[in-house]
C-alpha positions as CSV (number, residue, x, y, z in Angstrom):
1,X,-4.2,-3.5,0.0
2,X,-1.7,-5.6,-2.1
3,X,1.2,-3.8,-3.9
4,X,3.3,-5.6,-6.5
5,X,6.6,-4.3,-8.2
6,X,8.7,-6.9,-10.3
7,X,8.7,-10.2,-8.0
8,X,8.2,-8.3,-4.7
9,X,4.7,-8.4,-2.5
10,X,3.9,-6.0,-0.2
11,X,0.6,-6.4,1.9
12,X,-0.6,-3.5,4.2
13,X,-3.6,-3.7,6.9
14,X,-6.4,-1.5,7.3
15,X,-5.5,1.5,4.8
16,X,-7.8,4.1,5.2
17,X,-10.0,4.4,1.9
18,X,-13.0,5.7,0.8
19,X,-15.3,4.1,-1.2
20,X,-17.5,4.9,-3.9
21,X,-21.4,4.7,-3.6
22,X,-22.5,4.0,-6.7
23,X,-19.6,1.3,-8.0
24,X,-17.8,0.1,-5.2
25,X,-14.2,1.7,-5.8
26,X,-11.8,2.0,-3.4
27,X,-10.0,5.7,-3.0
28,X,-7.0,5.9,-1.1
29,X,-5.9,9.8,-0.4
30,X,-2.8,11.0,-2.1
31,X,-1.2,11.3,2.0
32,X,-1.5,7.7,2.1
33,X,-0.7,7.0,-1.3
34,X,2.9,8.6,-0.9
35,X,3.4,6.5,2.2
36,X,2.5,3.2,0.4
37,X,4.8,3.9,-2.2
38,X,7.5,5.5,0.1
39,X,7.7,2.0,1.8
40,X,7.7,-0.1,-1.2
41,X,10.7,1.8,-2.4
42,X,12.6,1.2,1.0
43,X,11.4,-2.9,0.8
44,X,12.8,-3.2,-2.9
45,X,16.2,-1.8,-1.5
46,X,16.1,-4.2,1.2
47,X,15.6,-6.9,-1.2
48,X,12.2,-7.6,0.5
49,X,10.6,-10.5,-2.0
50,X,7.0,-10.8,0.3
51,X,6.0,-8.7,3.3
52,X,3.1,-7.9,5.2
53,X,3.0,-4.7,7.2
54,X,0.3,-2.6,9.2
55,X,-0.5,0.4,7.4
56,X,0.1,3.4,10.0
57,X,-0.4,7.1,9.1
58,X,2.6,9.2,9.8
């Protein structure tokens, strides 16, 4: 999964997702969702411009 805020790249490994049947889309649950976006906040105040990171479930 590739997360992009301003100039910054985050990439993160094998996120659990679920995927839809019928049209292919990816669902990530709202756990893992709050994590992604937990550690794109801590890489934008690090100044982090490209990254990539294992996703691990806390």
């Amino acid at each position: 999964m590739t997360l992009e805020r301003g100039l910054m790249i985050l990439v993160f490994r094998n996120v659990p997702a679920r995927v839809c049947e019928v049209c292919g889309e990816e669902y990530v649950a709202e756990e893992a969702t709050t994590q992604l976006l937990a550690a794109v906040e801590e890489a934008a105040r690090a100044g982090v411009q490209v990254d990539i990171r294992e996703y691990v479930a806390v």
